[in-house]
matplotlib code that plots the C-alpha trace (Angstrom):
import matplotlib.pyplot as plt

x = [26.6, 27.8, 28.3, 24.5, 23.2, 24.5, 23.0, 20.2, 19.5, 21.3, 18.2, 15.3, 16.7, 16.2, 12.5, 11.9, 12.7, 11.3, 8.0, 8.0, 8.2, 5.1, 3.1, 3.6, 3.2, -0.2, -1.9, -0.5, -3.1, -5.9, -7.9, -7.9, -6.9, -8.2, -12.0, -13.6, -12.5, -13.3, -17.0, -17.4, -18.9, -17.2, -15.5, -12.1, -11.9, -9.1, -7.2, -7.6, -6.9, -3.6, -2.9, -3.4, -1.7, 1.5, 1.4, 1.3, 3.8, 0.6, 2.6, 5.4, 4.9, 4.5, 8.3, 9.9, 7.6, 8.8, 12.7, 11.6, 9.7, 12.8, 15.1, 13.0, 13.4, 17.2, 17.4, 16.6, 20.3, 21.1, 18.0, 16.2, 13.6, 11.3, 8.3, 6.3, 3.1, -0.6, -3.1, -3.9, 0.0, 0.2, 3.4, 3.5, 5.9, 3.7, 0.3, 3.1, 4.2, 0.8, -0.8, 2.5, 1.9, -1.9, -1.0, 1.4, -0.4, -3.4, -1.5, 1.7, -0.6, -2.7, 0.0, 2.4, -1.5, -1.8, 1.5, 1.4, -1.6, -2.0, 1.2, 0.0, -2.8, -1.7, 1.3, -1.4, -3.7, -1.2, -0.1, -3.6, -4.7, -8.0, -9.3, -12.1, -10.2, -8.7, -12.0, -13.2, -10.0, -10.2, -13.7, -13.0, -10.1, -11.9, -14.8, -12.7, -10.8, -13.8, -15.5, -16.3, -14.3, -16.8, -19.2, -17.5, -16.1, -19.9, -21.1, -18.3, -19.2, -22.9, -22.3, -18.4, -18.9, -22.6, -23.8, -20.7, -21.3, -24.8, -23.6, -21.1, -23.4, -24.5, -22.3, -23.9, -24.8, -28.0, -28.0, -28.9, -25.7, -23.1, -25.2, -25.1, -21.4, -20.1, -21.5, -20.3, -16.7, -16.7, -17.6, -14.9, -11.9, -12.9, -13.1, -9.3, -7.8, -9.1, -8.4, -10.7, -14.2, -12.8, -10.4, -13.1, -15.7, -13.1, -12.2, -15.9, -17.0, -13.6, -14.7, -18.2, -17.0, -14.6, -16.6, -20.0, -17.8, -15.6, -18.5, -21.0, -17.9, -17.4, -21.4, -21.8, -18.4, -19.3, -15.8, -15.6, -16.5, -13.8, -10.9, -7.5, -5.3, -3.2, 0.1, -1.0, -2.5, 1.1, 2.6, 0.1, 0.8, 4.4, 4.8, 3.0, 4.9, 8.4, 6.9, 5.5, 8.1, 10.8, 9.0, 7.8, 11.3, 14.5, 11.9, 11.2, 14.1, 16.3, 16.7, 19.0, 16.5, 13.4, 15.2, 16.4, 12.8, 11.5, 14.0, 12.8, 9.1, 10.2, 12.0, 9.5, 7.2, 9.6, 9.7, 6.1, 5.6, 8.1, 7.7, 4.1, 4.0, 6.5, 4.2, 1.3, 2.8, 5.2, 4.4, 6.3, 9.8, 9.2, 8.2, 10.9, 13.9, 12.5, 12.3, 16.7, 16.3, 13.9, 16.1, 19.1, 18.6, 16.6, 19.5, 21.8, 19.7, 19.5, 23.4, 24.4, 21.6, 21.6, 25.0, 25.2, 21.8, 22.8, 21.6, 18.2, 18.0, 18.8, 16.3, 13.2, 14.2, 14.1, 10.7, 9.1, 10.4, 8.9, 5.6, 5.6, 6.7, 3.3, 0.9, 2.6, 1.4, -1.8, -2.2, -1.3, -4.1, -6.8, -6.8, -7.9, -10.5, -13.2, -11.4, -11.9, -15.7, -16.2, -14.5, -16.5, -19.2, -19.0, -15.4, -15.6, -15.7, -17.2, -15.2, -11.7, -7.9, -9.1, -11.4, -10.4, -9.8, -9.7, -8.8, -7.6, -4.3, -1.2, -2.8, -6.7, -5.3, -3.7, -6.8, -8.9, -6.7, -6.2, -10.3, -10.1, -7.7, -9.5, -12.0, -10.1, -7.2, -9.9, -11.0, -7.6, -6.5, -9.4, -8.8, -5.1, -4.9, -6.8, -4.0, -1.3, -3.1, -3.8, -0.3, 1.6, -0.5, 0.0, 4.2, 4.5, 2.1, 4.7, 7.8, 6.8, 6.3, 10.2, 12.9, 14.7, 11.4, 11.2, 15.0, 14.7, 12.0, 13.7, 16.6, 14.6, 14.1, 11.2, 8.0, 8.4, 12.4, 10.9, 8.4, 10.3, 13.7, 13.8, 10.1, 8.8, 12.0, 12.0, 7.9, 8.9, 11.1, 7.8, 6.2, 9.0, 8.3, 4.3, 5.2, 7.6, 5.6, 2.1, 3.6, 5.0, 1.7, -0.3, 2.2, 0.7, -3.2, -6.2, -8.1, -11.2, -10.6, -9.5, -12.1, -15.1, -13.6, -12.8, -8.5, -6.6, -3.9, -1.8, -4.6, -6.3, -3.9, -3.4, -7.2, -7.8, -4.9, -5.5, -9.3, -7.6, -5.4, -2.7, 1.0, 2.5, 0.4, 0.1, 4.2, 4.7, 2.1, 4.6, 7.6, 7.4, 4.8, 7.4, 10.9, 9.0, 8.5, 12.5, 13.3, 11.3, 12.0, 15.5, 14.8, 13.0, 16.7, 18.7, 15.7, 16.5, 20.1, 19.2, 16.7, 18.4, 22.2, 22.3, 21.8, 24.9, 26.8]
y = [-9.6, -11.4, -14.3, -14.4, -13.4, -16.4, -19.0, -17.6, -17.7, -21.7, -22.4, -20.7, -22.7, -25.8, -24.8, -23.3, -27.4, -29.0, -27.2, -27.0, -31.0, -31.7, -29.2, -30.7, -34.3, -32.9, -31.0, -34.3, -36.4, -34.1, -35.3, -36.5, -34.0, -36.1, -36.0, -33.5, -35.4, -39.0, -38.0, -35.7, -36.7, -35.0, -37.2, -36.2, -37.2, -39.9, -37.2, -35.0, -36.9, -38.3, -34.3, -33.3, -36.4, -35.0, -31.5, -32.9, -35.3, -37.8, -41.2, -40.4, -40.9, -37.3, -37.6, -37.5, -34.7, -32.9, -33.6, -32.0, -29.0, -28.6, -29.3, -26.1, -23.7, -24.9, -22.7, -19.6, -19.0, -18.4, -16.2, -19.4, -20.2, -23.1, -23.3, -26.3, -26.1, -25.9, -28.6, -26.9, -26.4, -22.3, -21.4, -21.4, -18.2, -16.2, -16.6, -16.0, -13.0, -11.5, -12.5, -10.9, -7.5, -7.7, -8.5, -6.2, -3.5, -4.2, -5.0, -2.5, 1.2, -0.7, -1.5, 1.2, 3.6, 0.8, 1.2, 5.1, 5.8, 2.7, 3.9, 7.8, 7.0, 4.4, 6.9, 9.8, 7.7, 6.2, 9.5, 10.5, 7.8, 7.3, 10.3, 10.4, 10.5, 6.8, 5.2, 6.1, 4.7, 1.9, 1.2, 1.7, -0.2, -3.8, -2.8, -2.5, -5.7, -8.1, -6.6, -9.5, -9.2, -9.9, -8.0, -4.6, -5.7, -5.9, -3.0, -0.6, -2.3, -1.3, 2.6, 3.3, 2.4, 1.9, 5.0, 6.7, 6.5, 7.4, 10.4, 11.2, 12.1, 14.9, 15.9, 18.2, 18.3, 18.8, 21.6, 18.8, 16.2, 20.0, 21.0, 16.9, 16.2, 19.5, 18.9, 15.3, 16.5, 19.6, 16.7, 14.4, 17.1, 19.2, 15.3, 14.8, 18.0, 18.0, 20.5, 23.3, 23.9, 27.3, 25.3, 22.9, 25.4, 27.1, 24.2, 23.1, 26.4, 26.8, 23.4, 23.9, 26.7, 25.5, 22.3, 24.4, 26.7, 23.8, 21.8, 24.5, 26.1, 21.9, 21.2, 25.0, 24.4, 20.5, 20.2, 16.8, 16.5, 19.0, 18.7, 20.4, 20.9, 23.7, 24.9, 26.9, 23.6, 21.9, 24.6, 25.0, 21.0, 21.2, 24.3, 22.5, 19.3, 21.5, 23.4, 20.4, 17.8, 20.3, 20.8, 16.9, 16.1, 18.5, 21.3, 24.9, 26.5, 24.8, 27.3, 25.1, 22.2, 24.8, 27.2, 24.2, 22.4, 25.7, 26.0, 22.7, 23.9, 27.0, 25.0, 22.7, 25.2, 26.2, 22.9, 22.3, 24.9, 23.6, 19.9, 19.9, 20.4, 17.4, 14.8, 15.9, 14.8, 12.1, 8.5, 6.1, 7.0, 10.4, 10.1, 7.8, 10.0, 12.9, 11.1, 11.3, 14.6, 15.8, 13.6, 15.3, 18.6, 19.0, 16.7, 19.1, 22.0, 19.5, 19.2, 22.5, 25.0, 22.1, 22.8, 21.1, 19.4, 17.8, 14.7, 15.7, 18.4, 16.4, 13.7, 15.8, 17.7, 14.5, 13.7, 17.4, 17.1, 13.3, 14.5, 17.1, 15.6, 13.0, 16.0, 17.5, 13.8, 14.4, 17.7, 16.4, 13.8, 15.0, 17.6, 14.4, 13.3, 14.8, 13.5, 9.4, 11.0, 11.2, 7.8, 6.0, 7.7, 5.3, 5.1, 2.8, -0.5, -3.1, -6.4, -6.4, -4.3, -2.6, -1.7, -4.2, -2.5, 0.7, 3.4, 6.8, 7.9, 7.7, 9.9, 8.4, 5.1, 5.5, 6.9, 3.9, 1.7, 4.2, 4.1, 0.3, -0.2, 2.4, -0.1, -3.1, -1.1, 0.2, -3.4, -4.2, -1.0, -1.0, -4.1, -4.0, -0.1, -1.9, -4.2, -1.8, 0.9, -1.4, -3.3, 0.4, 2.1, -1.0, -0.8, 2.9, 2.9, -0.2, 2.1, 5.4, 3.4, 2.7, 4.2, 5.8, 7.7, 9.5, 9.7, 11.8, 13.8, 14.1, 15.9, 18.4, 17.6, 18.2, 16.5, 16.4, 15.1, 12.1, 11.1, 11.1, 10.3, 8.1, 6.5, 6.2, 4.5, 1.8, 1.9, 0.5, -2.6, -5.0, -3.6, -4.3, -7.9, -7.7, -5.4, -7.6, -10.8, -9.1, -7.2, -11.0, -12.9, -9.7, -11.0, -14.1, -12.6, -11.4, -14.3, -13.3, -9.8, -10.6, -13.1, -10.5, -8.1, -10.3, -9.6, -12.2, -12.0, -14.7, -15.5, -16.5, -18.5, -20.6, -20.7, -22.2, -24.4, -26.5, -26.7, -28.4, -30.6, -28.7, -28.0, -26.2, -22.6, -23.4, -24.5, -21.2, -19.4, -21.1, -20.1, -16.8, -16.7, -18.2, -16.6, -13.2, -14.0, -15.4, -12.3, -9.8, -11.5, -11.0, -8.2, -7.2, -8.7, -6.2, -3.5, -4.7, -4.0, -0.4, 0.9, -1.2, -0.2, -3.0, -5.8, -5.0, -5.8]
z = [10.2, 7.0, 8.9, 10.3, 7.0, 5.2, 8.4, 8.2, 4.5, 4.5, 7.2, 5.6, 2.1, 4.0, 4.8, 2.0, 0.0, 2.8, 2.3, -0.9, -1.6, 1.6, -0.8, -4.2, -2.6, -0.8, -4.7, -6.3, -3.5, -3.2, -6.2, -9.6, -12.2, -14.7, -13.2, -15.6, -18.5, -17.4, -17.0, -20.7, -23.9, -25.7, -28.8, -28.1, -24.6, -25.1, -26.7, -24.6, -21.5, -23.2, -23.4, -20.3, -19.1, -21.2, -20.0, -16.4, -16.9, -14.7, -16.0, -13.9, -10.1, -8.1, -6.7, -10.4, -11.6, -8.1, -9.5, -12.9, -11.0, -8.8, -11.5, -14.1, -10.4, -10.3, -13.6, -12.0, -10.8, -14.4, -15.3, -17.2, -14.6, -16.2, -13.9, -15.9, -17.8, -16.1, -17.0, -20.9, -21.4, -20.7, -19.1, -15.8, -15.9, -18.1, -15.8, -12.7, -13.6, -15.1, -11.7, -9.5, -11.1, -10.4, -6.9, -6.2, -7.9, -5.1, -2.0, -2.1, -2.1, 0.6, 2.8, 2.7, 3.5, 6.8, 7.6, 7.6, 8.7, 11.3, 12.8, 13.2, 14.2, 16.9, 18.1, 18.8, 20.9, 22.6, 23.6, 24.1, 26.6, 27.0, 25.9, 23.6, 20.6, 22.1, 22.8, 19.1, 17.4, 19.7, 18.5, 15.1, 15.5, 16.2, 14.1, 11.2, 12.4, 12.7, 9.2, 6.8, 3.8, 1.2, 3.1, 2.7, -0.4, -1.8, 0.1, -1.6, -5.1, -4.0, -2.9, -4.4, -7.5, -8.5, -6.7, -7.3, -11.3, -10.6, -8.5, -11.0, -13.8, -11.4, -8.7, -6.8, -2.9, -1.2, 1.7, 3.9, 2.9, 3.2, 6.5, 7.9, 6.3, 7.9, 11.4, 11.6, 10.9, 12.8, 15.8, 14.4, 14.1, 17.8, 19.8, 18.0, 18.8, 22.1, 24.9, 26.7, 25.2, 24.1, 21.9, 20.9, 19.9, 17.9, 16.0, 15.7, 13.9, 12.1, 10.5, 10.0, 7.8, 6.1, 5.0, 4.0, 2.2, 0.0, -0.5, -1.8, -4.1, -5.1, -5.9, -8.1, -10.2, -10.6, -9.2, -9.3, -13.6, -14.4, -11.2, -10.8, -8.0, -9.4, -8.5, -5.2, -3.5, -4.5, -2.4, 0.1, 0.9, 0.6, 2.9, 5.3, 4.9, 5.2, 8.5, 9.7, 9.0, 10.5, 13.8, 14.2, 13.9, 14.3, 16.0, 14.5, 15.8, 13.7, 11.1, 9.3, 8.5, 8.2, 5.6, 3.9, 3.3, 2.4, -0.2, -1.3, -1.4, -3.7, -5.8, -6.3, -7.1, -10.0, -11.3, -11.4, -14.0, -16.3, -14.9, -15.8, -19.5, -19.9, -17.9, -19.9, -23.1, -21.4, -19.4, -16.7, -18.3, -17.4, -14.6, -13.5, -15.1, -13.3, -10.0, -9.5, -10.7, -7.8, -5.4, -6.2, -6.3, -3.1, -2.0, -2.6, -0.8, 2.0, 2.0, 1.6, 3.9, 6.6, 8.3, 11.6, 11.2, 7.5, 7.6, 8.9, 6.2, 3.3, 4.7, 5.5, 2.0, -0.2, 1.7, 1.0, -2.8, -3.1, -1.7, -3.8, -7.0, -6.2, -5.7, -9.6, -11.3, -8.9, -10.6, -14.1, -13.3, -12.4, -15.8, -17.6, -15.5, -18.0, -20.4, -18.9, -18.0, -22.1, -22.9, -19.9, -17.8, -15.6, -14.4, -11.5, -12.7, -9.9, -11.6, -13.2, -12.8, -15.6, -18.5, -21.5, -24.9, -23.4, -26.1, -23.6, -23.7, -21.1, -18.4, -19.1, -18.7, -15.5, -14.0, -15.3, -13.1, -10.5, -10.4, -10.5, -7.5, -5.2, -4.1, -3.6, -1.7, 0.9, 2.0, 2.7, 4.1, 6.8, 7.5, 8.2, 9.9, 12.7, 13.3, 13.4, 15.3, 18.1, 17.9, 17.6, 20.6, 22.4, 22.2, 22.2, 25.6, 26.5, 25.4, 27.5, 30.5, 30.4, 33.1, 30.3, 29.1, 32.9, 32.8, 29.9, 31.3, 34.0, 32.1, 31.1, 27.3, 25.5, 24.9, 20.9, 21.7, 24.2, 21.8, 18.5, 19.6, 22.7, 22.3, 18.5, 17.7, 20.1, 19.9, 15.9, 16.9, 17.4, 14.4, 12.4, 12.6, 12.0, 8.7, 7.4, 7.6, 6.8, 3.8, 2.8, 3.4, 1.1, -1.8, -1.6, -2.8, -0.9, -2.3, -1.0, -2.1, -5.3, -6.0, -5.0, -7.5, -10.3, -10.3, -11.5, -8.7, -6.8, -4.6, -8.0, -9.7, -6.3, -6.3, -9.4, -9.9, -6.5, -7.7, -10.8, -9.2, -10.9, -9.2, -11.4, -10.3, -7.2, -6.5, -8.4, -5.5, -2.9, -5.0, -4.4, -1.2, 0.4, -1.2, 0.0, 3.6, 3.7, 2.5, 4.6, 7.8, 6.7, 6.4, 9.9, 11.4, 9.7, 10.4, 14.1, 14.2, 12.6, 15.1, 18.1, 18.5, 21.4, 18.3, 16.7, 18.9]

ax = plt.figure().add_subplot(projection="3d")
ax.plot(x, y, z, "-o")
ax.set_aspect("equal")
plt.show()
């Protein structure tokens, strides 16, 4: 493995220079950088042009300033990287790692929710072939794929953020939107579950309730001004990720797992009464030194209630205590939404990462971004769930039609055990490839995206600097564009040889 590690990354090395030198040589042909200079009036134009011309290092042909690029990258290896100057002399490094973190602040929530949810989503309609559930995802599958970007970029600016802030000063709900909202999901959630019109008419007034009950008790407490979870929907959610969780993957029976998740759930529900007066006053380091803490002690529970089923206890108990641990910040939250209400009304910005100058504290500021990324992270989440629902269906549907599926039918096992076991994980080898290399091309910037919502990301500072004529950002762009899709396709190998015993070998 070693061995095949090292070729591999000797190889990708070779590409990676290779490209790199075709892409300076093709910025340094593309146009003069000079051009808005040559043609102002201003009186310093000789000056400034004999600037530029210095930050640019223009008086040495394009292959030396490639040797002095390469030579500033070279560094790297001991922690000195020296990525050049842009055209007005800024470090390169600076603007790099401003627009990195603006980047990977947009595309990582996005593609972790695709990746989830695309998956699901493409596993139960494979499952559920072509029912009506199928045909709907299928629809929405390649409606969502063929969406313009800037089109539902501009219609989410239009109705999630300017008529949300409208909303917001007043949210309350007709009896018309709670009678219309409740029907269309009572329609939604019977067509999923499926089965005999018993089941479905149960489901479709069990719905209908529930949604004309939440939404009135939302609209007469102005819910969504003044917002908290509380500690019984943190256990409500974690009780149902322990049951479910436990029956998904070891099956209910196995008291082991299911007492050991539920020991999770009660100790988080300890923890979130004396957790949450320490995130109210606290930020990201508490947060962060809590996070081991959680991890180890429903570790531990894992490791000592799972018995024979260990490793499954410990893993589904880390998972319960994680999602638990995210619905406690959740919780924390959303007890200072009034509080961002009454330092900006309208908290849904339609340009920018976030409001500048902004005066809130810890918890207000997180929320102003959190408000600012919501937006941008649906474009790109609709866009990309489309992908991986059709590409998942289409392996798992691939997967069941195998001899070993029937074999293991034939042996008597159960449905959840063929699924899970013998079909989801050999349903993920394909995917593994399209996640690695989408999750490396999203580093690179949703130019579009970004450019509709005014974030100064990757997609940005490639953007503007081959407008310019400038290498510098733009080699940067391919510096690490192109270092992250080495690395996740190395990545997807050794995510091979884990799901597919037969590849290590």
């Amino acid at each position: 493995m070693a061995k095949f590690i090292l070729r591999r990354l000797g190889a990708s090395f070779l590409v990676l220079l290779g490209g790199s030198m075709l892409l300076f040589f093709l910025v340094t042909i593309s146009g003069d950088p000079l051009a808005d200079l040559r043609e102002s009036n201003d009186k310093n134009k000789d000056y400034l042009i004999r600037q530029r011309t210095e930050f640019m290092g223009l008086e040495q042909p394009w292959f030396q300033r490639y040797g002095v690029w390469l030579g500033g990258v070279a560094r790297c290896v001991t922690l000195s990287c020296d990525l050049g100057t842009n055209m007005n002399g800024t470090d390169v490094g600076s603007l790099l790692g401003n627009a990195a973190q603006s980047t990977l602040r947009l595309v990582v929530l996005a593609t972790v929710l695709a990746i989830v949810i695309g998956v699901i989503v493409g596993i139960t309609t494979a499952i559920r072939q072509y029912s009506g559930f199928d045909y709907v995802v299928t629809f929405l599958a390649f409606l969502f794929f063929s969406l313009p970007v800037f089109w539902a970029a501009v219609l989410l600016k239009q109705y999630g953020a300017i008529e949300f802030n409208d909303w917001i000063k007043d949210p309350t709900f007709t009896l018309a939107q709670i009678a219309g909202t409740a029907v269309v999901l009572a329609l939604i959630l019977q067509g999923v579950l499926g089965g005999p019109w018993k089941r479905r008419a149960l489901t479709a007034g069990v719905t209908l309730v529930f949604v004309i009950a939440a939404m009135s008790y939302f609209s007469a407490t102005e819910w969504f001004r003044r917002p908290m979870l509380g500690i019984a929907f943190v256990i409500i959610v974690g009780l149902g990720a322990a049951v479910g969780g436990t029956a998904l993957f070891t099956g209910i029976r196995n008291r082991r797992v299911l007492y050991a998740t539920l020991g999770t759930v009660a100790a988080g529900a300890v923890s979130h009464i004396i957790v949450v007066p320490l995130l109210i006053d606290g930020g990201w380091g508490t947060i962060f030194g809590l996070l081991p803490v959680a991890i180890l002690i429903s570790g531990a529970i894992g490791w000592f209630v799972g018995g024979y089923s260990r490793r499954a206890a410990v893993t589904l108990s880390i998972s319960v205590a994680v999602i638990m641990g995210m619905l406690t910040i959740a919780d924390v939250a959303s007890r200072h939404w009034a509080s961002l209400l009454g330092l900006k009304p309208r908290p849904i910005s339609t340009i920018g990462s976030e409001t500048p100058n902004f005066s809130g504290g810890f918890w207000e500021s997180f929320l102003d971004k959190g408000a600012q990324i919501i937006l941008p992270t649906v474009v790109l989440t609709l866009i990309s769930i489309a992908s991986y629902t059709r590409y998942t269906r289409s392996s798992m549907l691939e997967v069941m039609n195998q001899d070993y599926i029937r074999t293991a039918r034939s042996k008597g096992l159960s449905e959840r055990v063929v699924i899970v076991k013998h079909g989801f994980r050999n349903a993920l080898i394909p995917i593994t490839t399209i996640v690695a290399f989408d999750f490396a091309g999203l580093i690179g910037g949703a130019i579009i995206t970004e450019q509709v919502f005014g974030w100064k990301g990757m997609g940005e500072l490639f953007q503007t600097g081959l407008n310019h004529v400038d290498p510098a950002p733009v080699m940067a762009f391919f510096l690490v564009t192109g270092t992250a899709a080495i690395l996740m396709n190395l990545v997807a190998d050794l995510a091979y040889a884990a799901l597919d015993p037969r590849i290590r070998r």
